[in-house]
N, C-alpha and C positions, 0 to 999 in steps of 0.2 A: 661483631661489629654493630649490629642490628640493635643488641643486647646494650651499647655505650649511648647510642645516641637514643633510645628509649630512657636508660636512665637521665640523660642527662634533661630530655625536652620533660622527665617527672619532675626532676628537683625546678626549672624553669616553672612551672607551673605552680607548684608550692610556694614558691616566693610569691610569687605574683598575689595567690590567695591572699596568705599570708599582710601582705603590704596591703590590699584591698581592705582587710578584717582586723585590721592592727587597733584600732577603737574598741569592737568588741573581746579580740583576744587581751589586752590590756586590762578591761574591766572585769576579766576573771582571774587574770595574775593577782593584783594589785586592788582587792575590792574596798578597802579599806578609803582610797581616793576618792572612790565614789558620792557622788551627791546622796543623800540621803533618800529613800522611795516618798517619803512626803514632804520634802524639797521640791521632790520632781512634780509631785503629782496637786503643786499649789504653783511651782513657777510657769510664768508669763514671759517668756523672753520672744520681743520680736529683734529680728535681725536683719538690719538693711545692707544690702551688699552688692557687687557685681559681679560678675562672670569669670572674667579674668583677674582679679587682686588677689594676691600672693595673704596677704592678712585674710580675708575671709575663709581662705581656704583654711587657714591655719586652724582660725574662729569655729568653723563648723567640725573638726576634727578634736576640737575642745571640748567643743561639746557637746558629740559622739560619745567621745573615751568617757566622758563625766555623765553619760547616761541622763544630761541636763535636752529636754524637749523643746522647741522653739518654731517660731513662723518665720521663714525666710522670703524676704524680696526682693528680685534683682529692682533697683532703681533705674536702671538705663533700660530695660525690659518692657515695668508696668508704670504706666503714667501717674494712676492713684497712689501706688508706692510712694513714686518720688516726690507727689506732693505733702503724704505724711512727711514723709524724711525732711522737706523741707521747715515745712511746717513746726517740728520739734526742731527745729536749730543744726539740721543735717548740716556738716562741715568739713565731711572726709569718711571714710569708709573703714573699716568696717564699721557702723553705727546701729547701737544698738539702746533696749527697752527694757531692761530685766525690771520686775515689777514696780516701773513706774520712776526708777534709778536710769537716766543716759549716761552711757558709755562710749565713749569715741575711741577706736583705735582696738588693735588687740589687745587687751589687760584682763586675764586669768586672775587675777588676783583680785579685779575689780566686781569679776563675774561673780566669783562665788561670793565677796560679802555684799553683793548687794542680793546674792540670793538667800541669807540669812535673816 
């Protein structure tokens, strides 16, 4: 009995990893997805975001898995933050800087060509 619920609090555990590492584990399944090492090692992406929004979270998980480096700042957080953000025409969140390219909104697709 000892022996069921040990297995079972391993496999709990595993998941959990698992779902924590899911960015990293993905970019050794799938490396072909990946941003290029001198993509990464020229991109500038700031990233204005909050705490709580379901999009950013998504945003930073993007680009995690895309091995793409970035400055993040919560705007409700840091005051200088939010006056950037305002400052470039901030108008919703997630709000981002990839080199010099604005981006409103989650768009992967925006992400990477404007990291090209």
């Amino acid at each position: 009995m000892l022996g069921n619920v040990l297995k079972k609090c391993l496999l709990v555990l595993l998941v959990v990893v698992v779902y924590q590492n899911w960015g990293k584990i993905e970019r050794v399944l799938n490396p072909s997805q990946v941003v290029s090492e001198q993509t990464q090692a020229t991109a500038k992406v700031v990233l204005y975001t909050t705490e709580w929004c379901g999009y950013c979270k998504q945003t930073r998980r993007f680009l995690d898995q895309k091995g793409i480096p970035y400055k993040e700042f919560d705007i409700e957080k840091d005051a200088e933050a939010r006056k950037a953000y305002q400052a470039l025409g901030g108008g919703g969140i997630p709000f981002f800087d990839v080199n010099g390219t604005l981006i409103r909104g989650y768009d992967p697709d925006a992400i990477l060509a404007a990291l090209k």
